[in-house]
N, C-alpha and C positions, 0 to 999 in steps of 0.2 A: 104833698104840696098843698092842699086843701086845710088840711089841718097848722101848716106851717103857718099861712095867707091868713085864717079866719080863727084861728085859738083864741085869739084877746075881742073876739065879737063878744058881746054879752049875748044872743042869743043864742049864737051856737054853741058857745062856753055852757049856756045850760042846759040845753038839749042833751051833750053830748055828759056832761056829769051827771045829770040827772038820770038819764036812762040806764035800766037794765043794760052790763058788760055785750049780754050776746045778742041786743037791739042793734047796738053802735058798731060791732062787729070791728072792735078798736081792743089793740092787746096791751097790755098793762103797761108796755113802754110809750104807747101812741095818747094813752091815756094819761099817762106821768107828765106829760109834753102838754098836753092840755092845762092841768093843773099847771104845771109851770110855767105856762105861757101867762094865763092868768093872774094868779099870783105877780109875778115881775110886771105885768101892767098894770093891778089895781094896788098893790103894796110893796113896791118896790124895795123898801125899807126892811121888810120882812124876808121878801127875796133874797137877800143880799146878807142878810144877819145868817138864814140857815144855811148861805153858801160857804160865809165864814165859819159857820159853826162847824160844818162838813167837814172843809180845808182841816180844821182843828182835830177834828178827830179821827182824822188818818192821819193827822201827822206823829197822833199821842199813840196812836193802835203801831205805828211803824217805829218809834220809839221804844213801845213797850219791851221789848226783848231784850234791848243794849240794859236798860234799866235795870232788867233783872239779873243779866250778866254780873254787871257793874258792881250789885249786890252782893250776889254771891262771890266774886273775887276777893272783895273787902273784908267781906264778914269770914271767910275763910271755909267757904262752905264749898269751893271746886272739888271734885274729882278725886283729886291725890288728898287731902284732908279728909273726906271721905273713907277713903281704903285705909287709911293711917286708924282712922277710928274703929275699924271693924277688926 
């Protein structure tokens, strides 16, 4: 709740990145949330580009499979083409 309320302070934003991890006694998610909070209030713009950019690259990592299916069906490189070759 604390961190929710006050991430986008400027001083506690820098209290809490600036210190040593086991000062803050905040775990890498508490602290991802800080940065982000940040970020989305001082650069919005920035925010918003790595959120799409994000979007974009699960979209291509979740795709990538069909893709390479797709290939090898085409290119005649399945399974039974395979066996045929050996």
């Amino acid at each position: 709740a604390f961190l929710e309320k006050n991430a986008t302070d400027a001083m506690v934003a820098s209290a809490i990145l600036t210190a040593p991890a086991f000062l803050s006694g905040l775990t890498d998610a508490e602290m991802a949330l800080v940065k982000n909070k940040v970020e989305a209030h001082v650069a919005p713009e920035i925010a918003e580009a790595k959120a799409e950019t994000a979007k974009a690259l699960s979209e291509v990592e979740a795709a990538w499979p069909r893709a390479i299916k797709k290939i090898t069906e085409r290119g005649g490189l399945g399974k039974a083409r395979l066996a045929e070759a050996a």
